[in-house]
C-alpha positions as semicolon CSV with decimal commas, in nm:
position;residue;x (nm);y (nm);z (nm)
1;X;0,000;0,000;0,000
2;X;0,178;0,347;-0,077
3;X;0,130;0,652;0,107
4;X;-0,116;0,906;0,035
5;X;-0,005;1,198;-0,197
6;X;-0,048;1,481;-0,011
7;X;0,076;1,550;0,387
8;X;-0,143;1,361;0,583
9;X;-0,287;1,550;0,918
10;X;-0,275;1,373;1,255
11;X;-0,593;1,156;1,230
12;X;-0,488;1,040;0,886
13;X;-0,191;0,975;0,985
14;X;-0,301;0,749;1,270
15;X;-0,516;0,589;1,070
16;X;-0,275;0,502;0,810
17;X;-0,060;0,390;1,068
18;X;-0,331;0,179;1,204
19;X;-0,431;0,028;0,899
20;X;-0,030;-0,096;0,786
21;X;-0,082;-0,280;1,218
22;X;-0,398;-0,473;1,136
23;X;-0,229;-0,595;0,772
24;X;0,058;-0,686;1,014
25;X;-0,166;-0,870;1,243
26;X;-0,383;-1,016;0,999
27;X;-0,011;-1,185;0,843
28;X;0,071;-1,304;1,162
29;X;-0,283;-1,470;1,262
30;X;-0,256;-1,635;0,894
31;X;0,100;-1,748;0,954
32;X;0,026;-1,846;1,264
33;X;-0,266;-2,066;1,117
34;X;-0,091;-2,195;0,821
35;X;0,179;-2,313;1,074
36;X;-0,043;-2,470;1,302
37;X;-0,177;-2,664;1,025
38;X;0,159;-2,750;0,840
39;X;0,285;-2,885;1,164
40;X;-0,076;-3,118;1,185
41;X;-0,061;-3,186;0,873
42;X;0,315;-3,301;0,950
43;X;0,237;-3,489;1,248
44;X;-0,112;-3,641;1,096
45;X;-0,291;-3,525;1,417
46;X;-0,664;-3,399;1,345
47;X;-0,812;-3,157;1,534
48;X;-1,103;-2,963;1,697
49;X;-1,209;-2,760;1,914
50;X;-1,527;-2,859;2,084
51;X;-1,519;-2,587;2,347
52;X;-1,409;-2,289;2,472
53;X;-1,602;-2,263;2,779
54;X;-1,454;-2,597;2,921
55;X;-1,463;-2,668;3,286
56;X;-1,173;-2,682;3,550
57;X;-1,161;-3,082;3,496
58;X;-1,361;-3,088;3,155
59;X;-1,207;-3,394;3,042
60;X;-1,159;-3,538;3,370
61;X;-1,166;-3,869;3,472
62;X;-0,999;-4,168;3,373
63;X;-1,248;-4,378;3,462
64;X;-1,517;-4,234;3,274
65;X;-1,513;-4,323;2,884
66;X;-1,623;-4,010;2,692
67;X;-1,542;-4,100;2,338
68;X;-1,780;-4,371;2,121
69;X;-1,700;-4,441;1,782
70;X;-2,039;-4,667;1,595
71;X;-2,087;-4,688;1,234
72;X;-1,868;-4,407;1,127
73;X;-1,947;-4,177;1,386
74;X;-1,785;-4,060;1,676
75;X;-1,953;-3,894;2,025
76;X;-1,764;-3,750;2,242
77;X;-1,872;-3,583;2,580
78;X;-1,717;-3,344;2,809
79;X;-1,821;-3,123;3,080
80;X;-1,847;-2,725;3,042
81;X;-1,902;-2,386;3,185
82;X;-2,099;-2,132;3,105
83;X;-2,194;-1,874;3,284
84;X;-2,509;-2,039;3,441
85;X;-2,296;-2,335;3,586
86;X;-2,168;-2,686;3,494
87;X;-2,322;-2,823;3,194
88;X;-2,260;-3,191;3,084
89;X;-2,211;-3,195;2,684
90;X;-2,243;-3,445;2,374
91;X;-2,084;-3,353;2,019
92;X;-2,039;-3,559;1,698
93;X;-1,825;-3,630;1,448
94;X;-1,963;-3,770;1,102
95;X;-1,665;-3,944;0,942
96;X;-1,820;-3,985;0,587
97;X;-1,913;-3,601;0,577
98;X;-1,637;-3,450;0,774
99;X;-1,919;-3,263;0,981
100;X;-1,962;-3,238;1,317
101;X;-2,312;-3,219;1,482
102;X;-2,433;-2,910;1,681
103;X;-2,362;-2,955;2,045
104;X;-2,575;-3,120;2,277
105;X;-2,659;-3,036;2,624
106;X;-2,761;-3,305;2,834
107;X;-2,814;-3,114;3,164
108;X;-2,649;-2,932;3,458
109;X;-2,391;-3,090;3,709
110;X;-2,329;-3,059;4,069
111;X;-1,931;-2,960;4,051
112;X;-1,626;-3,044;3,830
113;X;-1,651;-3,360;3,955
114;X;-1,986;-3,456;3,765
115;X;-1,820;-3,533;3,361
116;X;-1,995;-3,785;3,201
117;X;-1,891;-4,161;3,112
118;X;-2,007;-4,284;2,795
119;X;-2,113;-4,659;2,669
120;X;-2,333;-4,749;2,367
121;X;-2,506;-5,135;2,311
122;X;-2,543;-5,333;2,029
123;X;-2,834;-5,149;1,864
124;X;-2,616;-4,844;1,888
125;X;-2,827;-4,649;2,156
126;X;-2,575;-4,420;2,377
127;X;-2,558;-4,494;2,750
128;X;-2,483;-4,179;2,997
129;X;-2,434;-4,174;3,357
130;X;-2,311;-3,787;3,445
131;X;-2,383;-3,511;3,731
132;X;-2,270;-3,673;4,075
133;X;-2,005;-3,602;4,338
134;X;-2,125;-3,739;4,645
135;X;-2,487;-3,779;4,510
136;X;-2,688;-4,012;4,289
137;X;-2,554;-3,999;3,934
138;X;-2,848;-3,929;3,671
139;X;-2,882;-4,168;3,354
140;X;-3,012;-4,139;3,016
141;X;-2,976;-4,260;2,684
142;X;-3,077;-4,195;2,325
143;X;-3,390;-4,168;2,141
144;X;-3,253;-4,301;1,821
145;X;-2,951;-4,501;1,725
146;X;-2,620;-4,357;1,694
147;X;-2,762;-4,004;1,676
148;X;-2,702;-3,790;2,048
149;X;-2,927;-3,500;1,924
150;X;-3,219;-3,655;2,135
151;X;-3,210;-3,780;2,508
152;X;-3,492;-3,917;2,734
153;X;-3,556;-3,752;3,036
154;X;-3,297;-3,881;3,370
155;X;-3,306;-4,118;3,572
156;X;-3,133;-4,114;3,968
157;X;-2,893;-4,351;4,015
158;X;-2,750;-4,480;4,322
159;X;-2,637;-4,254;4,683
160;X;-2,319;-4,075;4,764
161;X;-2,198;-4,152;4,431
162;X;-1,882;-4,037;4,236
163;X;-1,624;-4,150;3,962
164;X;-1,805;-4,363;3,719
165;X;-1,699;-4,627;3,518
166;X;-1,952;-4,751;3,282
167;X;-1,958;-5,019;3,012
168;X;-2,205;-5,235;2,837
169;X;-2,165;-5,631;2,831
170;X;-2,288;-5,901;2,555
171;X;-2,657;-5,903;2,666
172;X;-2,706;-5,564;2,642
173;X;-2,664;-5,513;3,071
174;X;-2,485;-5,173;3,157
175;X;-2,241;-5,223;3,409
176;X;-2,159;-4,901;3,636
177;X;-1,842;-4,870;3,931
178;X;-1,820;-4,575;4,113
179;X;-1,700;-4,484;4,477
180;X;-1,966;-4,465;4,724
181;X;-1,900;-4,220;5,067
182;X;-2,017;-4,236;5,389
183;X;-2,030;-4,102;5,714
184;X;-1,959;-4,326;5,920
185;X;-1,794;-4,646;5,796
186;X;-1,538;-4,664;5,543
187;X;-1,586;-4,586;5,124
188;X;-1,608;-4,826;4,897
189;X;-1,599;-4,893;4,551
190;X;-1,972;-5,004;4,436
191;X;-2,070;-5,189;4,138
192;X;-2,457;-5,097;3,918
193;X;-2,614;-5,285;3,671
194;X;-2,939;-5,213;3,444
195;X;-3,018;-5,532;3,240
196;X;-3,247;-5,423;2,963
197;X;-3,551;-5,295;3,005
198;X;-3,510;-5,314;3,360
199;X;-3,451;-5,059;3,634
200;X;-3,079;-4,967;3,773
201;X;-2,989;-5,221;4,099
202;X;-2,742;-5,219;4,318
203;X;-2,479;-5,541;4,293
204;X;-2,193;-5,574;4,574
205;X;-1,891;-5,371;4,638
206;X;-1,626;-5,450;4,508
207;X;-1,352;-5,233;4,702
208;X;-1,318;-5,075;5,023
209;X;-1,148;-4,858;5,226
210;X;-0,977;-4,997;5,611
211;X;-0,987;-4,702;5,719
212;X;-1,301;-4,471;5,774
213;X;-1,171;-4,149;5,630
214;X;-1,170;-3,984;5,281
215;X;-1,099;-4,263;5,008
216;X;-1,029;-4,297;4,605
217;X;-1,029;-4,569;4,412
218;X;-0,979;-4,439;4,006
219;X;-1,117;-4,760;3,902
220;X;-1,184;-4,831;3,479
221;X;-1,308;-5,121;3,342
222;X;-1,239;-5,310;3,064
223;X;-1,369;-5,663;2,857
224;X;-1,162;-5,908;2,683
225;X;-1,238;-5,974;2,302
226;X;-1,472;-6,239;2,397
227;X;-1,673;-6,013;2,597
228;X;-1,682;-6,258;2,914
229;X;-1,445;-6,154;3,162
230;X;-1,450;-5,785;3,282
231;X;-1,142;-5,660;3,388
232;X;-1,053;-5,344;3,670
233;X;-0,810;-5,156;3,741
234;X;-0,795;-4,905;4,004
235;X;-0,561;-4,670;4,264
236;X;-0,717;-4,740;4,615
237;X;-0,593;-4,435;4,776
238;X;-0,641;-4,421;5,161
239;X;-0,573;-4,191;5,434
240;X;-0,547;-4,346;5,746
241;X;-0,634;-3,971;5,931
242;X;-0,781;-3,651;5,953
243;X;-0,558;-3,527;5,669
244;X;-0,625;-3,564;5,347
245;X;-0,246;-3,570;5,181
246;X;-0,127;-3,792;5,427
247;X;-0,244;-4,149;5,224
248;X;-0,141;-4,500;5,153
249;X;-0,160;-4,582;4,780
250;X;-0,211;-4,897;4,679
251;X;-0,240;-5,008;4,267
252;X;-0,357;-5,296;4,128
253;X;-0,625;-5,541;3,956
254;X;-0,928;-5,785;3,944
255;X;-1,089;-5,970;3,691
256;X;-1,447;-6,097;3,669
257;X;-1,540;-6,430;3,435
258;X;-1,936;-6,410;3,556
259;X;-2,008;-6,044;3,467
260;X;-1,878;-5,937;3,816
261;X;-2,099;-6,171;4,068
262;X;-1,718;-6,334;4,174
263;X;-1,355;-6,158;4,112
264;X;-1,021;-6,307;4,080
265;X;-0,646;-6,191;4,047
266;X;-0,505;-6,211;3,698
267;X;-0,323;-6,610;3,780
268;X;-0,669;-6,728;3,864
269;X;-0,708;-6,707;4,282
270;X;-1,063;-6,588;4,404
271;X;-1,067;-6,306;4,575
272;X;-1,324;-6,240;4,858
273;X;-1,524;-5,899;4,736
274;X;-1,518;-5,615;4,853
275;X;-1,094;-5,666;4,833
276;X;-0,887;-5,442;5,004
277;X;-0,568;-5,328;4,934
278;X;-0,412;-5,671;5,177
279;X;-0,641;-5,861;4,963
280;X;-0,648;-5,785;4,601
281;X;-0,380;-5,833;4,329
282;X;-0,129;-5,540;4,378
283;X;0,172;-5,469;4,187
284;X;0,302;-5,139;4,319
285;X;0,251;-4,991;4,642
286;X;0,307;-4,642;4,839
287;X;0,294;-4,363;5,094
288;X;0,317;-4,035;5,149
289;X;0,549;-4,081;5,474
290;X;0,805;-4,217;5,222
291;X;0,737;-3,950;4,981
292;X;0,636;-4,219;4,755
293;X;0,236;-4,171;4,594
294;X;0,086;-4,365;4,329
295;X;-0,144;-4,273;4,022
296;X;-0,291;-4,543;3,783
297;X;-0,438;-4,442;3,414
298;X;-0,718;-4,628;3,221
299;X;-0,664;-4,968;3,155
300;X;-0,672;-5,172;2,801
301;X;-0,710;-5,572;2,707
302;X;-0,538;-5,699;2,397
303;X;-0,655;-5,940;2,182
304;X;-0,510;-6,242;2,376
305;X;-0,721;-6,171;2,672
306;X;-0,401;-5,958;2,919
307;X;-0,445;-5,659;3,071
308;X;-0,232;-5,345;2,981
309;X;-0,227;-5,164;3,295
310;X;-0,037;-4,801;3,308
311;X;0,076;-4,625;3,681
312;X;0,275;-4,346;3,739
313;X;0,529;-4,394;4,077
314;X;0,598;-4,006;4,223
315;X;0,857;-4,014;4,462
316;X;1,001;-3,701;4,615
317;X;0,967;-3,470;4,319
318;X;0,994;-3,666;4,047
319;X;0,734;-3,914;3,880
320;X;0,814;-4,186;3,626
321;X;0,558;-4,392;3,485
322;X;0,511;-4,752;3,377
323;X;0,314;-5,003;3,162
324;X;0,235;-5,367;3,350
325;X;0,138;-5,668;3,224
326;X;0,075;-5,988;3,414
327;X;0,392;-6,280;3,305
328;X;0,325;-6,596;3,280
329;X;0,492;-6,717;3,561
330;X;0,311;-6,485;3,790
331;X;0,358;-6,148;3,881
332;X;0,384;-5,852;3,710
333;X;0,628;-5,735;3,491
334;X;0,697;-5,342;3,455
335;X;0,776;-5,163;3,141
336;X;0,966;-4,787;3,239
337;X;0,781;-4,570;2,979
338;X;1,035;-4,257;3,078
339;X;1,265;-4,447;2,877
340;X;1,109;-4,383;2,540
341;X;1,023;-3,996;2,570
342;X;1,177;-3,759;2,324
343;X;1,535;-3,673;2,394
344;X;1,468;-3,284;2,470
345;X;1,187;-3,419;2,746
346;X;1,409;-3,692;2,910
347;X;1,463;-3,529;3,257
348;X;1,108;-3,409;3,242
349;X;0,841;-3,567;3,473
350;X;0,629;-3,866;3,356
351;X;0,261;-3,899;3,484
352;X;-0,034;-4,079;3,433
353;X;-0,320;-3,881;3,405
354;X;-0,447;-4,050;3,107
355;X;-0,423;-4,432;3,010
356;X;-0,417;-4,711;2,764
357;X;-0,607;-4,784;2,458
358;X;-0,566;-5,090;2,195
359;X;-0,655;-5,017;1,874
360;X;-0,825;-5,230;1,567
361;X;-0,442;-5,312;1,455
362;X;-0,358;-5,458;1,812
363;X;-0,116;-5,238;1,906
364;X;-0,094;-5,018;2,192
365;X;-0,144;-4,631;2,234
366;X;-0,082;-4,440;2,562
367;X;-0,168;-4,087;2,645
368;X;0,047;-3,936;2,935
369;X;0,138;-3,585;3,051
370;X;0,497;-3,454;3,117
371;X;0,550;-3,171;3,354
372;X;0,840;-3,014;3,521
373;X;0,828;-3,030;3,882
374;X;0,927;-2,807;4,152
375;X;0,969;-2,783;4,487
376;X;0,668;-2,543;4,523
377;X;0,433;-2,706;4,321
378;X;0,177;-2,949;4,289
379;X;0,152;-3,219;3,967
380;X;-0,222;-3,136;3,922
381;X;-0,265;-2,873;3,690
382;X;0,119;-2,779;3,728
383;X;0,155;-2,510;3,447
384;X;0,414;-2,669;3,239
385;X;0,213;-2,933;3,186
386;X;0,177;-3,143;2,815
387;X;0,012;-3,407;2,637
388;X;0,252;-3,687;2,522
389;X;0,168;-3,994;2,303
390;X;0,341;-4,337;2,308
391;X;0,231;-4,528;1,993
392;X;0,413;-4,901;1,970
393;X;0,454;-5,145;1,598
394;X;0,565;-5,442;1,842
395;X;0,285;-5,493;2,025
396;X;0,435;-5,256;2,349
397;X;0,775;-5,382;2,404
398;X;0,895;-5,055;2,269
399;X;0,723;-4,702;2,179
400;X;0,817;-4,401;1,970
401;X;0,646;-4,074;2,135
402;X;0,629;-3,716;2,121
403;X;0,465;-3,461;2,292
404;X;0,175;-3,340;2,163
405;X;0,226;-2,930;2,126
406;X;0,551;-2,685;2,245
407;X;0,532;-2,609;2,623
408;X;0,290;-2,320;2,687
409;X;0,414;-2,135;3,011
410;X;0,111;-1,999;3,087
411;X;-0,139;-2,260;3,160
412;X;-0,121;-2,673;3,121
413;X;-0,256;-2,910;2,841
414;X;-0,367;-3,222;3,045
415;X;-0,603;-3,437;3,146
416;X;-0,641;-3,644;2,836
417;X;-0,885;-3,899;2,807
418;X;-0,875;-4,125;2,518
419;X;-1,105;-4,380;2,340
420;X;-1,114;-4,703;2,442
421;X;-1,338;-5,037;2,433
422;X;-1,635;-5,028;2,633
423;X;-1,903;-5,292;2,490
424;X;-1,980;-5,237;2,175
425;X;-1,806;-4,911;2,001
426;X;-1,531;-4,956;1,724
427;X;-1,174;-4,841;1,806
428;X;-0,972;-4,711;1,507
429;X;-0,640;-4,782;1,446
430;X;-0,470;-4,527;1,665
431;X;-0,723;-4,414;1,953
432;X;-0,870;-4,101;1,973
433;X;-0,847;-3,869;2,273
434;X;-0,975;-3,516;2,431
435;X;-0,799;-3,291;2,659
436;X;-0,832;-2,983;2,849
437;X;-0,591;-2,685;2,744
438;X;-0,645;-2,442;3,048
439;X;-0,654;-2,391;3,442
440;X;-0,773;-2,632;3,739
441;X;-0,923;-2,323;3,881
442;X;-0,932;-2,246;4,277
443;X;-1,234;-2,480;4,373
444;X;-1,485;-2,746;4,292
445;X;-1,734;-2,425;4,173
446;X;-1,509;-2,219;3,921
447;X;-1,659;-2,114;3,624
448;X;-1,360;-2,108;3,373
449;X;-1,333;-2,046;3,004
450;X;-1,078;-2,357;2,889
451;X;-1,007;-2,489;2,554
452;X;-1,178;-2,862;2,510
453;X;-0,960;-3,072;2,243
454;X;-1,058;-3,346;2,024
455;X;-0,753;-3,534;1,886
456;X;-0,739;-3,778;1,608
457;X;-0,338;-3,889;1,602
């Protein structure tokens, strides 16, 4: 653009000035843009926002599926909010079209604790279980198959309830896990079921607490290729007293052959229910009073029937993480996944805030975060926090991996969730995940404005 002819006064001036900015600025925004989508492009990730009014835990937990792909669609649910509170949302993704649905909002939430988990059947109707911490959940599914745009009205679920995990087995029965609280005896892990056309009813318990104070149990669920034995892993975190971060955490694994009536460890001894951590199969254990605390990510079965189990060990301040598998000679044997991060992220911190999927090829994919600890800080929500993917060709005895974006300063990408087997959905390849790119907030009531994530690797 060439100046104007004559002397310019002041304003024209400024607004010359003005205008050559905004041409700047509009280069860099494109540059930006073409460079965001030259490195995807590069990388082969795809994708999408879904939100930018994402809550303080939007993807959050591991327990809960959120992602269902059926017939060449994919739902994916998160939990948001606006400016009128927590809001539990559906969106999908039509692989055919390359269009993604209008977003669905399923209803309101009691904190950032209330995400939905995510199941479908063999008809293809959706299965959601959402709202809850330290209440009954509420449940609904869809109108019509394989199409979220229509719900029927909720249905309570349970008392004291939290954490879901939720998955559908070969007769159509949803089976549900979540913690249950109480006043006055110690928590335990409960287990649902809602055979169809029949109402919700309780089961057993399947954990518990020995100790009647505040209790977690991050327990998924997963079934082998058969669909006959159900699988769980879980963190039984315990505090033995009044304070909350002094605990005993204790990580390990059941498996059910009768659609959870009796459980067993993964070499074939019964195992009274509810287990506790003395009593089930454990394959790492720790406490605070060593400076040693435990984290476990979703679980995965491969096509031979074992369980792909992923923990993260934090000692001191530093965390490294690990994939287990059951040997055949008993045990567990433990696969250091620090080993196999990039070179520039090496002496960075390894956790497990996400887990383990298996996709249609058989091969593993794992979804971590890396973070760089310090003395002042804590590893939830730490601010240097990123995604990082370990994809394996050798069925997990070795993994490539790279971390998903360059470190942001300013606030953490993190709590990814990714797609895995639940009943009757249809893994790709190479999992999908979501993630949260934005703040933990100060409390369980925060309305924030994060970034929600869809990622197609």
């Amino acid at each position: 653009m060439a100046p104007p002819a004559n002397p310019p006064s002041l304003s024209t001036r400024s607004s010359f000035w003005a205008w050559r900015w905004f041409r700047w600025e509009v280069r860099l925004v494109l540059a930006a843009a073409i460079g965001f989508a030259v490195v995807n492009l590069v990388r082969g990730d795809q994708r999408h926002l879904l939100s930018q009014e994402g809550s303080g835990r939007a993807t959050a937990y591991i327990e809960s599926p959120k992602i269902i792909t059926f017939q060449g669609k994919t739902h994916i649910g998160w939990l948001d909010t606006p400016t009128d509170g927590f809001r539990v949302r559906v969106k999908t993704y039509d692989h055919a079209t390359g269009d993604w649905s209008e977003t669905v909002d399923l209803g309101d939430a009691a904190s950032n604790h209330g995400g939905p988990a995510l199941t479908i059947d063999a008809e293809g109707y959706l299965h959601v279980v959402y709202y809850s911490h330290h209440n009954p959940f509420r449940y609904r599914h869809t109108v019509r198959p394989n199409d979220t745009s229509e719900w029927t009205e909720y249905l309570e679920v349970g008392y004291n309830l939290t954490y879901p995990a939720l998955v559908c087995a070969a007769d159509g029965t949803l089976i549900m896990t979540a913690r249950r609280s109480y006043d006055d005896k110690p928590w335990e892990l409960e287990m649902w079921t809602k055979a169809p056309g029949k109402e919700w009813a309780y089961q057993r318990s399947i954990l518990k607490s020995r100790f009647n104070d505040y209790t977690q149990f991050a327990a998924s669920l997963a079934w082998s290729p058969d669909h006959q034995t159900l699988h769980l892993s879980a963190r039984i975190y315990e505090t033995p007293g009044d304070d909350a971060m002094i605990s005993i955490t204790t990580a390990g694994y059941l498996a059910s052959d009768d659609g959870g009536v009796t459980w067993r460890t993964a070499d074939g001894e019964t195992v009274e229910v509810p287990a506790t951590a003395e009593t089930w199969d454990s394959y790492a254990r720790g406490r605070t009073v060593h400076s040693r605390v435990l984290g476990v990510g979703s679980m995965a079965v491969d096509s031979e029937g074992t369980p792909h189990l992923v923990y993260v060990a934090e000692v001191g301040k530093s965390a490294h993480s690990y994939l287990v598998r059951p040997t055949q000679e008993g045990g567990w044997d433990h696969l250091l996944l620090n080993t196999f991060l990039p070179s520039a992220y090496r002496d960075w911190d390894l956790f497990m805030h996400g887990g383990i999927s298996i996709g249609e090829n058989g091969q593993p994919m794992i979804v971590g975060t890396v973070m760089q600890l310090q003395p002042d800080t804590h590893a939830w929500g730490e601010v240097t926090t990123e995604i990082v993917i370990f994809q394996s060709e050798d069925g997990g005895a070795t993994f490539r991996s790279r971390v998903l974006d360059e470190p942001n300063p300013d606030s953490p990408r993190w709590m990814p969730n990714i797609e895995r087997a639940t009943g009757f959905n249809e893994l790709p390849d190479q999992p999908t995940f979501i993630y949260t790119d934005g703040v933990r907030g100060d409390g369980l009531q925060d309305i924030l404005s994060n970034h929600v994530y869809w990622i197609a690797p």
